[in-house]
Structure formats: C-alpha cells, structure tokens
C-alpha positions in Angstrom: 78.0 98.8 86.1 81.1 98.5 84.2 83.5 95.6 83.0 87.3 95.7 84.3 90.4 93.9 84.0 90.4 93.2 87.6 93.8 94.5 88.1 91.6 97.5 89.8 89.1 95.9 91.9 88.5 99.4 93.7 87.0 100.0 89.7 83.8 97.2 90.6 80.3 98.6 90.4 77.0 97.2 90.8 73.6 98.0 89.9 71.7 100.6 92.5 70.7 98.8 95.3 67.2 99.1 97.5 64.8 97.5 100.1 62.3 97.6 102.3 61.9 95.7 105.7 58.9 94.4 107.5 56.4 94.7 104.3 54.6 91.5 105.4 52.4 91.2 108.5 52.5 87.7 109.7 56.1 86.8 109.5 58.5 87.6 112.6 60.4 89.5 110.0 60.4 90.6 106.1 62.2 92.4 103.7 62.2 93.2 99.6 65.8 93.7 98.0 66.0 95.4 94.6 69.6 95.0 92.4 68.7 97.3 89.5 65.4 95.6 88.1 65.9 92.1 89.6 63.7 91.8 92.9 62.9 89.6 95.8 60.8 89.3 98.7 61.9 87.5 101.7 59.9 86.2 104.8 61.5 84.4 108.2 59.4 82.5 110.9 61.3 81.8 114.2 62.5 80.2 116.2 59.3 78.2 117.0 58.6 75.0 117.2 60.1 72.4 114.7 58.4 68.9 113.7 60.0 66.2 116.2 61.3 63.6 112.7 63.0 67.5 111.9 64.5 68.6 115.5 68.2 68.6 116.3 69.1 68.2 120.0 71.8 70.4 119.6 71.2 73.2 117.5 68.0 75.0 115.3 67.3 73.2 111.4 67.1 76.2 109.1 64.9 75.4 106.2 64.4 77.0 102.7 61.7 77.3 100.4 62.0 79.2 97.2 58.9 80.3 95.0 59.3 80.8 91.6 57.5 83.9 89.9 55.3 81.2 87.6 54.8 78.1 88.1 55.6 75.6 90.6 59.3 74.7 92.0 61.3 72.2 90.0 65.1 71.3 90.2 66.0 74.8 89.8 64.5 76.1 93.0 65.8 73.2 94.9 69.4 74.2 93.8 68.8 78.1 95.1 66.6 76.5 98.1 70.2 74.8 99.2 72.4 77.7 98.4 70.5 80.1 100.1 70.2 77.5 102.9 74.2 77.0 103.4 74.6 81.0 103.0 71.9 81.7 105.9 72.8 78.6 108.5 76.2 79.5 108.4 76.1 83.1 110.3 72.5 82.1 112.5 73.8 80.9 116.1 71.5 77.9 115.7 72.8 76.6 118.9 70.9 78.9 121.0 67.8 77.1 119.6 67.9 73.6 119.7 64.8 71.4 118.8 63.4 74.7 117.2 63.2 76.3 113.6 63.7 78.8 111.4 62.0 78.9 108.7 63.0 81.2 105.6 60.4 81.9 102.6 62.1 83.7 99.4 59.5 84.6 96.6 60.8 85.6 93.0 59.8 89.2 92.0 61.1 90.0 88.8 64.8 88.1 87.5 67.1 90.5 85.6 70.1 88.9 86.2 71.8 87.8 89.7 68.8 86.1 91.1 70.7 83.7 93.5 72.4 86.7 94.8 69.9 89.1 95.8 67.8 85.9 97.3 70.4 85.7 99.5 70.9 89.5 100.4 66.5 89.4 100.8 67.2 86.6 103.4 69.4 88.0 105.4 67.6 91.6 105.6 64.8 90.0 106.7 66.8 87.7 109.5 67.7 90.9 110.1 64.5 92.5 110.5 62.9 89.3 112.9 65.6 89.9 115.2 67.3 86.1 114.3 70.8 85.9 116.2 73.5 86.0 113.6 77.3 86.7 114.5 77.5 88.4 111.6 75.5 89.0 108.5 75.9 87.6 104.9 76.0 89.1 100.9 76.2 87.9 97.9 77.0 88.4 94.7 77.3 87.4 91.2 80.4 88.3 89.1 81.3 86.7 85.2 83.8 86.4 82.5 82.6 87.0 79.4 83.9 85.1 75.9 86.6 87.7 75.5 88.0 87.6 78.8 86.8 90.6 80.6 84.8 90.7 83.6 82.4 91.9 84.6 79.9 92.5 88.4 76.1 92.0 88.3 75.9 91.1 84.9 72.2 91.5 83.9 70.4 88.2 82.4 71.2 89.9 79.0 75.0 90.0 79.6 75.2 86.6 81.4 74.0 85.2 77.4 77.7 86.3 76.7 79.3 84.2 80.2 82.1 82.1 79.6 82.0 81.2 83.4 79.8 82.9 86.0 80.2 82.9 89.7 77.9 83.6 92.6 79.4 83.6 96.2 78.5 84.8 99.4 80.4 86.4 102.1 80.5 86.6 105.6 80.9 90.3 107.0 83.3 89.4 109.1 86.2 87.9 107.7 85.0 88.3 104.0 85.4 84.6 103.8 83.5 83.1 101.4 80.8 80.9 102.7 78.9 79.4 99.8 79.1 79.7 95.9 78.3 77.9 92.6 80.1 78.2 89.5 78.7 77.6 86.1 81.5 77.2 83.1 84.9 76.7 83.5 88.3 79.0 84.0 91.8 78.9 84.6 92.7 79.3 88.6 94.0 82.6 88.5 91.4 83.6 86.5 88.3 82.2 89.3 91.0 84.1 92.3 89.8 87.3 90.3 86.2 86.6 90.3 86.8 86.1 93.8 88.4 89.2 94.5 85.4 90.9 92.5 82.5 88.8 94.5 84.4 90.2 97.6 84.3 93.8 96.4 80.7 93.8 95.1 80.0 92.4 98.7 81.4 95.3 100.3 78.7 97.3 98.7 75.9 95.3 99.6 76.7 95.6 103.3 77.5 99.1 103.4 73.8 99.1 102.0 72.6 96.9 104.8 74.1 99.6 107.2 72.1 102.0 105.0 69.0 100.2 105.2 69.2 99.4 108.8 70.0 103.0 109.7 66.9 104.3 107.6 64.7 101.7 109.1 65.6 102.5 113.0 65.2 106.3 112.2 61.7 105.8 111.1 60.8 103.7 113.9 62.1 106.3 116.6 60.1 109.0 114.6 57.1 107.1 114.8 57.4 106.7 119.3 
C-alpha cells in the first residue's frame, strides 16, 4: 500500500486480498473477505418467500442486516446496512423475482480500516456463491486524502486518523460506473475526480480477485466429483 499523487493511477495498491466461499451451512450462499487484517463474513438467503406488507409486485426487496463485532446495531450499522443495500440491489435482476426476497446477512470480523468496503466485496462473493442473478458483479473500495494532500488506497484505521476527506464507492464491473458511495470531509472537485479515478483502480483489483476466487473455488469442486 503506498500513497501517490494520483497523476499515476497505474501506481494504486491495496492491501493483500483473500476469501473463502460457502463457510456456512444453512445459507443458500456464503463467503469471508479478508483486506489485509480487516474481515467480514457474509451470508445470502434467496429468493424465498417475502412477508406480504414487504413484497413488490414487480421486482424482489433486497434487505440488509449488519452485525457489529460487539454489541448491538445502532445508527452506524444502519448507515452501512443502506450502503451495502444500494451497492447489492443495483447489479441483482430483482425482476426475475417478484413478491420474493433476498436476504443479505454481513457480520463484522475484525475492522482495520475500509470496513464499508470489504462488506460490500463479502456480499457480493457470497451472491456469488448462492447463485443470485446479477448482470454483473460489484467492488468497493475506500481511497483518502490525507492533511497534506496526498492520497492514498485502503488506508488502514490508523491512517484514516490523518483523513482530510475519505471516500468509499462501489463499482459496477461492467462499465466501472460508480453505483454507491459516501464521503466523509470535504475537497475541491478536481481533487474528489482523483479519488474517483483511485476507487476505480483499487476496484479493478478486487475483481480480478473475484475471478481468482471464483476460479479456485470451481477447481476444488471438480476435484472433489
């Protein structure tokens, strides 16, 4: 990991990336995503049946619920609950499901910076893993500017003390459009452009790790026939 001017965005690292998929019995599909020594564990229900004052006639609800490491959910949660929420609906099909549900379970592991972002990337490996219809897949990722103006990808939750503005996006693989974020500080316009570009990069890496991941997991299963 290593701060840059931005002027090089081919120059944006990220912490070592890793995962595991279907580590949970009873969900349709599961996954654990690693960013350095931040972790999350991921669980996905559905499609199945939805509570009729919760169905939409024309497409699946997607719900969220996030679980804190300690204690019990509080504004916080609800904030990553919704983020994580816009990120996965986005690239589902829900309209192949109507009146039905999928339901998305993220459990906190261990935050060392990027949390929102590798809640998101746990999510959509284990969409992934249950088989959910997507027409593409999402990542995310958190990029900041520190007080003297460099940046800098997957700052840890020591660096982010130093953030004059941190930003945490995620991106469709299709387009690379961004399909969700949150910002926290402030920053001139050409200035949030480059922590754009960098979110974009970082993304990159995180779904040529998906292919990785994917690869790995489909070469294990045709061992195992």
């Amino acid at each position: 990991m290593a701060s840059t001017n931005c002027d090089n965005l081919s120059a944006v690292e990220i912490r070592s990336l890793g995962s595991s998929q279907s580590c949970l019995s009873r969900p349709d599909g599961s996954a654990v995503f690693t960013q350095g020594d931040t972790s999350v564990m991921a669980a996905v229900y559905g499609p199945g049946d939805v509570r009729p004052s919760k169905a939409l006639m024309d497409k699946a609800t997607v719900s969220v619920v996030y679980k804190p490491k300690v204690g019990l959910a509080g504004v916080r949660e609800k904030a990553l609950e919704r983020m994580i929420r816009n990120s996965c609906e986005t690239v589902i099909l829900t309209t192949l499901f109507p009146r039905s549900s999928v339901d998305i379970i993220v459990q906190e592991v261990q935050d060392a910076g990027a949390l929102l972002a590798c809640s998101i990337n746990a999510a959509c490996l284990a969409m992934i893993n249950a088989g959910i219809p997507m027409k593409c897949t999402v990542a995310a990722s958190c990029c900041m500017m520190g007080k003297d103006g460099d940046f800098l990808a997957d700052p840890t939750k020591q660096q982010l003390k130093d953030a004059e503005c941190v930003l945490t996006a995620a991106v469709d693989s299709g387009a690379h459009n961004l399909v969700a974020s949150t910002m926290q500080g402030s920053c001139s316009v050409e200035q949030y452009h480059k922590l754009v570009g960098m979110v974009q990069k970082a993304c990159e890496k995180v779904f040529d790790f998906y292919r990785e991941a994917m690869e790995r997991t489909l070469s294990k299963s045709g061992t195992n026939r």
